[in-house]
Structures are given as C-alpha cells and as structure tokens.
C-alpha positions in Angstrom: -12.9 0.9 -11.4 -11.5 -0.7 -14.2 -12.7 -0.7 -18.1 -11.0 -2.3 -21.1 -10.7 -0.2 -23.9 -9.1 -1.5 -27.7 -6.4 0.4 -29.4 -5.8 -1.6 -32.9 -5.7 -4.9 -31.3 -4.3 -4.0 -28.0 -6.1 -4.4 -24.7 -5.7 -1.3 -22.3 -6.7 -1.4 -19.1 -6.8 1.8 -16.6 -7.2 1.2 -13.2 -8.1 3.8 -10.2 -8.9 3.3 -6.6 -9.2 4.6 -3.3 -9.4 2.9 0.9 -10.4 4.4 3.5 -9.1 3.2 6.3 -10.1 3.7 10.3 -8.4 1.8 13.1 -11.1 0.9 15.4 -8.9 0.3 18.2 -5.9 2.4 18.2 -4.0 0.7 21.3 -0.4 0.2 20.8 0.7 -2.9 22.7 3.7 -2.1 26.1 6.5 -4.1 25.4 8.1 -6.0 28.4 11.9 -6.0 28.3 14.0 -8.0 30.5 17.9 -8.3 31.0 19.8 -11.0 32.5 20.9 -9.1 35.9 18.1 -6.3 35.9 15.9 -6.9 38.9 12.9 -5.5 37.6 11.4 -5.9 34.4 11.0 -2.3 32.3 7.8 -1.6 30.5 8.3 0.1 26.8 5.4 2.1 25.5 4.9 2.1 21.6 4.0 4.9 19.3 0.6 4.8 18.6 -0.6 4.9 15.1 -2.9 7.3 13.6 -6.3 6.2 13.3 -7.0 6.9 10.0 -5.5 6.7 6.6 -6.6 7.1 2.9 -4.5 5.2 0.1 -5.7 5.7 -3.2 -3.8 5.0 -6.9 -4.3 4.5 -10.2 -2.7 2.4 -12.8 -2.5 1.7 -16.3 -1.9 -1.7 -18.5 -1.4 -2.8 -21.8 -0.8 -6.3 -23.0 0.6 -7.0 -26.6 0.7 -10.7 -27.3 2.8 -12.4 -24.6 3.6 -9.0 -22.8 1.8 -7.1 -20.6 3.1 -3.8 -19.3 2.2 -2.1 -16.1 2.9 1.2 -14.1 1.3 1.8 -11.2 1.5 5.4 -8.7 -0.2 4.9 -5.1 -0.7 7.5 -2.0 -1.1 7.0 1.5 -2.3 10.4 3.3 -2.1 10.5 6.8 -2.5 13.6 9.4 1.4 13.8 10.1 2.7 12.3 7.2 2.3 11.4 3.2 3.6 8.5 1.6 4.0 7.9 -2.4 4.7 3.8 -4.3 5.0 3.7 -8.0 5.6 0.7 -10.1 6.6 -0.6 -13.3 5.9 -4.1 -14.4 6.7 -6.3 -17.2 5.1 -9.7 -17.6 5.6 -12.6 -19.9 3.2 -15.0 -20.2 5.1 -18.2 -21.8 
C-alpha cells in the first residue's frame, strides 16, 4: 500500500507491506563430499529450512527537488527465529 500525500510542495510517500511465505517443498538437498584418498564417498545432510515465514515492513519517503530521502524497517518472523533490516537512503537525481 502506498499513497502520496503533499506537505507544502513536498511529495511523501509511506509505504507498508507484508509476504507470506510457504515452502512447498521443504527438502534440503545431501551433499556428496569426496577426498583424494577416501575410499568411499560421505553423504552430508543439510539443515532443513522452516516452511514458513512472514516478512513484513514499512517505509517512508520524501523527495525535495533533486533529493529523495528514504528509511525503510523490515521483519522476517520465523518459528525459531526473528530477523530485523532497516535502511536509510539518499538519492540524487542529476
């Protein structure tokens, strides 16, 4: 969702969103590992991921003239863990 509001002359523009996000097929691939001298190969089993995730984040920018300025905060939830971005910008359009 994103809307445009004025503020004497000045274009602001909030953002928000939100994913939700489901791994269909949650197989993590075995990883073959060979060694010059090993007479066997080994097998290596992977962490499987979790299945699903929500990322969600909202942002704001404002553009004066040439300049826009951003910032940005996101969020990843997962069952085990939670993960958090933000972001500052500055843009020059020349």
């Amino acid at each position: 969702v994103s809307i445009v509001q004025d503020l004497r002359g000045m274009p602001i523009i909030p953002e928000f969103y939100i994913y939700y996000n489901h791994a269909l097929i949650n197989k993590a691939p075995d990883i073959n590992l060979s060694a010059v001298g090993m007479a066997e190969m080994m097998t290596i089993q992977s962490m499987t991921r979790e299945r699903k995730s929500i990322k969600t984040g909202l942002g704001l920018t404002i553009k004066r003239n040439n300049i826009h300025y951003s910032a940005r905060y996101n969020l990843e939830v997962k069952q085990k863990y939670w993960s958090h971005q933000g972001t500052l910008r500055l843009k020059l359009d020349l």
